[in-house]
Every structure is written in structure tokens, then in C-alpha cells.
C-alpha positions as a Python dict, from the first residue, in 0.01 Angstrom:
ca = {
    (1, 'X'): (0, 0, 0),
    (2, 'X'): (-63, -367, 10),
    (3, 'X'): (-411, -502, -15),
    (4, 'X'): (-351, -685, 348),
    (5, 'X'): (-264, -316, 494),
    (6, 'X'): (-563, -212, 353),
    (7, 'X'): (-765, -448, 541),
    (8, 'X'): (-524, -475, 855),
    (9, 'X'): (-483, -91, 879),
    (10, 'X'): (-254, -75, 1128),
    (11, 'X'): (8, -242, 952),
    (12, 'X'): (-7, 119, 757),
    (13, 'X'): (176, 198, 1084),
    (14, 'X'): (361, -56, 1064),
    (15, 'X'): (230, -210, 1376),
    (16, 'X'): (176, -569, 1395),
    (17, 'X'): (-173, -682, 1320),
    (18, 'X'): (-286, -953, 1600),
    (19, 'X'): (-579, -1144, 1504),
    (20, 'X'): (-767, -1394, 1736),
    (21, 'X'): (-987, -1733, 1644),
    (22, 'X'): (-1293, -1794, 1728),
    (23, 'X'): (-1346, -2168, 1719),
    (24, 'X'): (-1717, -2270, 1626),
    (25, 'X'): (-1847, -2567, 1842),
    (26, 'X'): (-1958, -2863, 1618),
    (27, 'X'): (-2181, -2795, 1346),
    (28, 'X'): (-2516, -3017, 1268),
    (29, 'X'): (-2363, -3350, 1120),
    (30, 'X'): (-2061, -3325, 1267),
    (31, 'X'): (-2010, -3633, 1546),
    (32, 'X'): (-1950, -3388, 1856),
    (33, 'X'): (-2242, -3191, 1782),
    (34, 'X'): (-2465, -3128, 2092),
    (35, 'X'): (-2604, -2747, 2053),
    (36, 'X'): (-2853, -2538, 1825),
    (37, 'X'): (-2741, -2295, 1551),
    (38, 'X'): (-2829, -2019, 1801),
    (39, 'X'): (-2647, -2190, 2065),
    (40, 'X'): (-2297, -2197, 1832),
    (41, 'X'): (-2378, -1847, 1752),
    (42, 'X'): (-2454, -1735, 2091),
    (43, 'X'): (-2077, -1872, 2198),
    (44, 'X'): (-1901, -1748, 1876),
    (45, 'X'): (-2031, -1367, 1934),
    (46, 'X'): (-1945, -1408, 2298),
    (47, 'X'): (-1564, -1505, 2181),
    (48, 'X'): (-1575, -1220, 1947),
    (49, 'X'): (-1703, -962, 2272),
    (50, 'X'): (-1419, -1021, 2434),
    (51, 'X'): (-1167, -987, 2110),
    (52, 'X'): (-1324, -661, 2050),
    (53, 'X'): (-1277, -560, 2417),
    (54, 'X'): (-925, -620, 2409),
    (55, 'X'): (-847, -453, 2116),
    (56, 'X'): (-728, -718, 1850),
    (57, 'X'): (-695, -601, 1522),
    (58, 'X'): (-899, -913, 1325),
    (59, 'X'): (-1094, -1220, 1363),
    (60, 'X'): (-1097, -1563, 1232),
    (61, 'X'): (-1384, -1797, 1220),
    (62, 'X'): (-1342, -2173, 1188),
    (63, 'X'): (-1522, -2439, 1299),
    (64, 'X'): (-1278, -2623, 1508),
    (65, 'X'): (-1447, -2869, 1696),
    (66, 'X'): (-1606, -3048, 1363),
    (67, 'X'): (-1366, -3359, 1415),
    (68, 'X'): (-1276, -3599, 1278),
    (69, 'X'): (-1251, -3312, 962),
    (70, 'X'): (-1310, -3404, 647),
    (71, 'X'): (-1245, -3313, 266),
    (72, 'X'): (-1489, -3101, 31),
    (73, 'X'): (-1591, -3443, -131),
    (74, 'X'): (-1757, -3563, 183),
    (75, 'X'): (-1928, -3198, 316),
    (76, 'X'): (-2295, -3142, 311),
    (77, 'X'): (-2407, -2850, 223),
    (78, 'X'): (-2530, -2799, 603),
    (79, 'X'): (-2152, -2674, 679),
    (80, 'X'): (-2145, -2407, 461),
    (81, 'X'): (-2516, -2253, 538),
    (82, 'X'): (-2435, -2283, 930),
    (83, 'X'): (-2085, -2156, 915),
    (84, 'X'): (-2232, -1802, 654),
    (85, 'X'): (-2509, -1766, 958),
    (86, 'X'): (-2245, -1763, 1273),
    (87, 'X'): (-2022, -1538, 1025),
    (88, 'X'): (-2280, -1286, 917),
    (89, 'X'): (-2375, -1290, 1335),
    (90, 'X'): (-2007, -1237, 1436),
    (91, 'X'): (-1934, -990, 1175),
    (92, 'X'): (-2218, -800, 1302),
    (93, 'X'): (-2081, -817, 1693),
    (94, 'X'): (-1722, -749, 1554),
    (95, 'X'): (-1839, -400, 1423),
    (96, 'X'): (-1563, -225, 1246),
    (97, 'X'): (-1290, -531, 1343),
    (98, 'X'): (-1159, -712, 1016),
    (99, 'X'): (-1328, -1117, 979),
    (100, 'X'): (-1241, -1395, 807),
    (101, 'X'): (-1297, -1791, 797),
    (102, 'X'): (-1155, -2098, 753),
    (103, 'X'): (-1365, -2353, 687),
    (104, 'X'): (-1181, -2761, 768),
    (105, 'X'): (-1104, -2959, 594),
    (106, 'X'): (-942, -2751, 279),
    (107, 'X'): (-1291, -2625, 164),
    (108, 'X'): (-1142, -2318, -3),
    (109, 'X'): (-1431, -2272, -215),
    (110, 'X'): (-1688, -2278, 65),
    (111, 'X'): (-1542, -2011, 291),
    (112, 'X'): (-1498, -1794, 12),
    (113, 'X'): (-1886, -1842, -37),
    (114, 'X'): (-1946, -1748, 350),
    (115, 'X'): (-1699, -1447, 257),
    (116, 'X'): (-1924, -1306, 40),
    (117, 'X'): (-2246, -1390, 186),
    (118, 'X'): (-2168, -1244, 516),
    (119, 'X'): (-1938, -944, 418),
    (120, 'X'): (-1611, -1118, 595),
    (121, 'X'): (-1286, -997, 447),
    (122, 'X'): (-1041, -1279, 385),
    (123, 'X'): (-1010, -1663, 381),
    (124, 'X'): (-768, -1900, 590),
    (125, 'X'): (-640, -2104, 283),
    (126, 'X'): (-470, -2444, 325),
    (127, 'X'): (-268, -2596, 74),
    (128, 'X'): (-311, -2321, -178),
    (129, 'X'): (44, -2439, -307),
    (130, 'X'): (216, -2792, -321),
    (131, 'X'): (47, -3087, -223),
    (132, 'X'): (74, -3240, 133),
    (133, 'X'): (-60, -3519, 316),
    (134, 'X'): (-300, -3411, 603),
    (135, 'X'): (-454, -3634, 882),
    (136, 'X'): (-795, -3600, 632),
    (137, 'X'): (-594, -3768, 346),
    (138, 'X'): (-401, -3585, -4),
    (139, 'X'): (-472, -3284, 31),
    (140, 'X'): (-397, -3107, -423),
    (141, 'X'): (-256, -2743, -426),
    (142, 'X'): (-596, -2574, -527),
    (143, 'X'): (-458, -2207, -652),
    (144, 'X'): (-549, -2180, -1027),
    (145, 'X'): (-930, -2310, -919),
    (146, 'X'): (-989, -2082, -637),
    (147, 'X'): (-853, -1775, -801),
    (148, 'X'): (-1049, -1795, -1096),
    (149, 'X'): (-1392, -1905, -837),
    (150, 'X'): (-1298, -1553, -656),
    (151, 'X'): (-1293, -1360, -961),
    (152, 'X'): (-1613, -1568, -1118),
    (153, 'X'): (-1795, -1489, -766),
    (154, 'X'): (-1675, -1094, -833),
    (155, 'X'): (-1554, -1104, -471),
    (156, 'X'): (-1157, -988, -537),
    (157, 'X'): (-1173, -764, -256),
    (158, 'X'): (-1152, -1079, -28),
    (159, 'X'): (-796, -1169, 107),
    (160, 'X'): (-660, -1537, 55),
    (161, 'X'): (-425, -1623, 324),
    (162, 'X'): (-281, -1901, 230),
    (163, 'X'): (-34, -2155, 453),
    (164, 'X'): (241, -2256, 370),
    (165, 'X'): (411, -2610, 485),
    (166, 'X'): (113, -2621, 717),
    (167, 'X'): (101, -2769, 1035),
    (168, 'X'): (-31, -3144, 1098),
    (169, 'X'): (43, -3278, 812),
    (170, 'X'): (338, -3430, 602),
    (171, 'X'): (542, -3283, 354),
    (172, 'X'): (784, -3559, 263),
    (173, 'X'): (644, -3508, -115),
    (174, 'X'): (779, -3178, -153),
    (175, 'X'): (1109, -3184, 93),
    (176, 'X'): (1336, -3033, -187),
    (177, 'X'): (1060, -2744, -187),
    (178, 'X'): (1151, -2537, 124),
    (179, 'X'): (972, -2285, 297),
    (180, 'X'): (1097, -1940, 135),
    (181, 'X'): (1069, -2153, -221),
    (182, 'X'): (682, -2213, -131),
    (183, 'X'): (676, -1887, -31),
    (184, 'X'): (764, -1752, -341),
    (185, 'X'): (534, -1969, -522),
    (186, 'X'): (248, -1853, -327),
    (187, 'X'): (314, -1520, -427),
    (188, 'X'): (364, -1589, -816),
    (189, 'X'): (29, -1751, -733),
    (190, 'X'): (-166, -1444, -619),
    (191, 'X'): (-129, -1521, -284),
    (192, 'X'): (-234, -1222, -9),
    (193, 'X'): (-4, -1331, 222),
    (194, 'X'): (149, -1703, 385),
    (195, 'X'): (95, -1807, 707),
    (196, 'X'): (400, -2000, 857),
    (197, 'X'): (311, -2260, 1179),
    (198, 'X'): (509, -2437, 1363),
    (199, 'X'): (447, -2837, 1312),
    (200, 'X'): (169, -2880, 1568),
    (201, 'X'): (-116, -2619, 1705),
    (202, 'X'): (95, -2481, 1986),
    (203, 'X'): (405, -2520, 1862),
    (204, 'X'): (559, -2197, 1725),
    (205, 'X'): (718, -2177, 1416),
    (206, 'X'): (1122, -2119, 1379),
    (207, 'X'): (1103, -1745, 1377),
    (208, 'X'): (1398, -1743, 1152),
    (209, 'X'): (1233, -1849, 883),
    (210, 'X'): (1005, -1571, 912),
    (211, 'X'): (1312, -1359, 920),
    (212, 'X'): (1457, -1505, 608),
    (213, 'X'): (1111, -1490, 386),
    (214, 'X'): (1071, -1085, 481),
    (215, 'X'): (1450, -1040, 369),
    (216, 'X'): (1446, -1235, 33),
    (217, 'X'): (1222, -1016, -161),
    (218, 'X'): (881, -1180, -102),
    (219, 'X'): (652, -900, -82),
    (220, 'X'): (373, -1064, 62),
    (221, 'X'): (269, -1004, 458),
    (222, 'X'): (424, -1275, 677),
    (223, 'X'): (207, -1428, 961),
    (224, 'X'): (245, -1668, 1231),
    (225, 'X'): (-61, -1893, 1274),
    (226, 'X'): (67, -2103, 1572),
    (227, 'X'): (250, -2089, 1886),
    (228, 'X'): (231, -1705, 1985),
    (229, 'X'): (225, -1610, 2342),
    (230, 'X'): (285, -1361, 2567),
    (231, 'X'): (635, -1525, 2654),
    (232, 'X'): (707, -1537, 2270),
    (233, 'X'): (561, -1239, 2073),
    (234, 'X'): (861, -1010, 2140),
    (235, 'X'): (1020, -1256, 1919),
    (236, 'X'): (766, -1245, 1656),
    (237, 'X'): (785, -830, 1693),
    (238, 'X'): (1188, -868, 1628),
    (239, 'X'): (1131, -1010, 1259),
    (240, 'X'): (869, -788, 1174),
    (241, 'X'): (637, -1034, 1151),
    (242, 'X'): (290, -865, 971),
    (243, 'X'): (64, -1030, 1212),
    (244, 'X'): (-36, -1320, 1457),
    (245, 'X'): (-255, -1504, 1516),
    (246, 'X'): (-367, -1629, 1830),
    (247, 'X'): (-652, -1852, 2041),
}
């Protein structure tokens, strides 16, 4: 059993793991900011309620609305202590329901700090592999670094989920590196599993792809972090996609 089953259990079924967002209104510092901690938190436990209610199988925390995002280098301290409060508050509403976090821009290191202070079970990783140009600048494939910070911070049991040719951003630097390649670089990098996204939010991702990363050998889960719908998911259910997510 994979270490993504474990955590997604009903992939042990192999059933399709759908897991929703919850998108954190601005954080203190952040330019759109216009509520209280307990305000965020109050909204971010209501958006988990109503996950939970319907059944989804995970959760994803990310502070959305903190735009324009920027790079570790320029993040105060404030973004990491507000996003481990919301987490520990909507791991708390989401009971026995898997969490995780992405924290924007690329601060790898942070959420896995919130994963560990609030008990959340995996990380939304970008550019874990390759480099890429993002809207918030060069964004360096940060694997070796945030490995070894996992294993220094003794929290292995947390999932990095790690995209791959992410959305928004350019990958002109790497065009002879194509998606199955970076997916098989992930995984020689200890990757839990790549997320695959269409080129914009909204936009979902050629599902062949997906189809030719789960036949090549790549043993890691396959999810689709953009673009899923009720019109569309059949399609994602055809490839055997591992999961979705969604919101």
C-alpha cells in the first residue's frame, strides 16, 4: 500500500479520492486584508462544514486571496502563525477528513511547519522539480532542501504533493522536459504523488496525459488540481485518476 492510500483510504478501494479547497481570505499584511483572525477562521471552518457534509474525502487549505503572492524571501512570519491557527481550527471541524495546506507563493518550508503544528497530513508543493517562471518571479526546484527539512522536523508521515508543469506560470526553460519526464523525476525525488493542471485555474488538464503517466510505470498517485467538474469528472474516473481536486 502506498503512503497516499494510507492517508486517502479509499483509494484502498480503489475509489477516487476527491478533495476540496478551502481558500483563506487575506491574511494580516496581505493588501486585501479586511477581517480578524477569527473572522478568516470563522469562514474557513464554515467551507470545511459543508465539505464534510458532502462527503469529500480531503481538504486543502491555502490562503488564496493573499494577492499579489509573493516568494519566501519577502513573507513575514505573520503568514505562517495565522495560516497554523486557521489549520489547527479546520482540522479540528474536519474531524476524521484528511487536511493539508499550501501555503503561496512556493513556501514549501512553511506549510510543512503548519503541517506539523496543527496535525494536517500533507503539503501542496509547487515547483518541487525543474525550475519555472511564475507570475511571483523564478521560482528554483526546492526537492533536496525540503526533504531533508521534513526529515530534520521528524514529520515523514506528512505527504508532499508536488505539481508538476504547474499552472500560471512558464515553462519555456524546461520545454525538452515533458510532463511524464517530470513526472518521473518527481518520483526519483521522493515525491508522494504529482498534481497535473491544466494551464490556468479552471482550465482542466489534457486527461491524456494523466492516462499516459499511470501507464508508464510511475508509481506515484496521479491528481488533477484544476478544471474538474461535474460535466468532466467521468473523464477523470476513465484514466483512473487517484484523486481531484476541486473548489
Amino acid at each position: 500500500m502506498n503512503r497516499f492510500a494510507q492517508v486517502f483510504k479509499c483509494c484502498q478501494h480503489h475509489r477516487m479520492a476527491i478533495i476540496g479547497m478551502v481558500h483563506v481570505r487575506a491574511l494580516p499584511m496581505s493588501p486585501m486584508n479586511t477581517l480578524s483572525v477569527d473572522q478568516l477562521i470563522e469562514i474557513s471552518c464554515h467551507e470545511t462544514e459543508v465539505y464534510k457534509k458532502h462527503g469529500l474525502d480531503g481538504i486543502c487549505v491555502e490562503n488564496m486571496f493573499d494577492r499579489p503572492y509573493v516568494r519566501s524571501q519577502h513573507s513575514g512570519p505573520e503568514v505562517t502563525a495565522c495560516m497554523t491557527r486557521i489549520c489547527a481550527e479546520v482540522k479540528r471541524s474536519a474531524g476524521s477528513i484528511p487536511v493539508g495546506v499550501q501555503v503561496l507563493a512556493g513556501l514549501n518550508r512553511e506549510a510543512l511547519a503548519v503541517c506539523l503544528a496543527s496535525g494536517l497530513q500533507f503539503i501542496r508543493c509547487e515547483s518541487y522539480v525543474f525550475g519555472h517562471i511564475a507570475d511571483e518571479g523564478y521560482m528554483d526546484g526546492c526537492a533536496g532542501p525540503l526533504a531533508r527539512y521534513r526529515n530534520q522536523l521528524n514529520a515523514n508521515n506528512v505527504l508532499i504533493l508536488t505539481d508538476i508543469k504547474k499552472k500560471h506560470s512558464s515553462h519555456a526553460i524546461t520545454a525538452d522536459v515533458d510532463v511524464l519526464e517530470t513526472a518521473k523525476a518527481a518520483e526519483f525525488f521522493l515525491s508522494d504523488g504529482v498534481i497535473v493542471t491544466g494551464s490556468r485555474t479552471g482550465d482542466l488538464p489534457d486527461v491524456g496525459v494523466v492516462d499516459s503517466i499511470k501507464k508508464s510505470g510511475v508509481r506515484l498517485p496521479v491528481i488533477i488540481g484544476s478544471g474538474v467538474s461535474d460535466v468532466n469528472v467521468k473523464s477523470c474516473v476513465d484514466v483512473k485518476t487517484d484523486a481531484v481536486i476541486i473548489g
